[in-house]
C-alpha positions in Angstrom: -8.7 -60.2 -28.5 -9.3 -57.2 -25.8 -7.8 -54.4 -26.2 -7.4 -51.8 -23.1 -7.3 -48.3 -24.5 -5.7 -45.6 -21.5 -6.0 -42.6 -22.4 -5.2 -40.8 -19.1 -2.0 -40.6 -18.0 -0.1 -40.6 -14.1 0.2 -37.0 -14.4 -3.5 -36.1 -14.1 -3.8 -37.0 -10.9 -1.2 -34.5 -9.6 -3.1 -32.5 -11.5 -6.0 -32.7 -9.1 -3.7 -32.5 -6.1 -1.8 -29.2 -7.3 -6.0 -27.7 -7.9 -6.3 -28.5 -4.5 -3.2 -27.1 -3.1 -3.7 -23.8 -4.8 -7.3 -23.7 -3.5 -5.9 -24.2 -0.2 -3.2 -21.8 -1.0 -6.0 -19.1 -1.9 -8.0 -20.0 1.2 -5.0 -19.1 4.1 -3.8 -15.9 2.0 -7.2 -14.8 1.8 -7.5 -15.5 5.6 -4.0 -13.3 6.0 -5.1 -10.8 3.9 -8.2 -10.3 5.9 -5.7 -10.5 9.0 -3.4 -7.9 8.5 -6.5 -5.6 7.5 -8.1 -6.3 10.7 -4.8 -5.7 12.8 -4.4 -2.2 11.0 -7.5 -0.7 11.3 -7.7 -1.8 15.3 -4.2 0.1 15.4 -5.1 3.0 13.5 -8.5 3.1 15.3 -6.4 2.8 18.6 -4.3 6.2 17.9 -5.8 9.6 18.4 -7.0 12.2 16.3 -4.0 13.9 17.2 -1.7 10.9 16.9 -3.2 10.3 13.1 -3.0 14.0 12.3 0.4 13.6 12.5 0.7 11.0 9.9 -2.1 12.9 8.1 -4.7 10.9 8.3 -8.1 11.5 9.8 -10.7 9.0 11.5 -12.4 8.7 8.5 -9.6 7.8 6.3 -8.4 4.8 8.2 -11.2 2.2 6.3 -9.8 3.5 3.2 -6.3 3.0 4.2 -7.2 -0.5 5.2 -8.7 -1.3 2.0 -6.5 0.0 -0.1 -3.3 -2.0 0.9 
């Protein structure tokens, strides 16, 4: 007599499908993340020392705005 032993179940394979969707998920908010840090700095780097004195920053501040958001 054969027996067929299955120890894996259907719900592994989703498994492997939701590991790839976060991955993917990581991957595009990473890429946004590094998007909305390159948009600020351009603007801020755009404004005058004037302009970001008035919002009291300086020239050198704006990598550490960008960073820390």
């Amino acid at each position: 007599m054969a027996v067929y032993d299955n120890t894996r179940t259907q719900y592994q394979a989703g498994g492997v499908a939701s590991r790839i969707s976060n991955m993917l998920a990581s991957v595009i908010g990473a890429a946004a993340t590094w998007n909305d840090a390159r948009v600020t700095r351009n603007a801020l780097s755009r404004l005058s020392d004037r302009e970001l004195e008035d919002i009291g920053l300086s020239r050198g501040d704006i990598d550490f705005v960008v960073v820390k958001r």
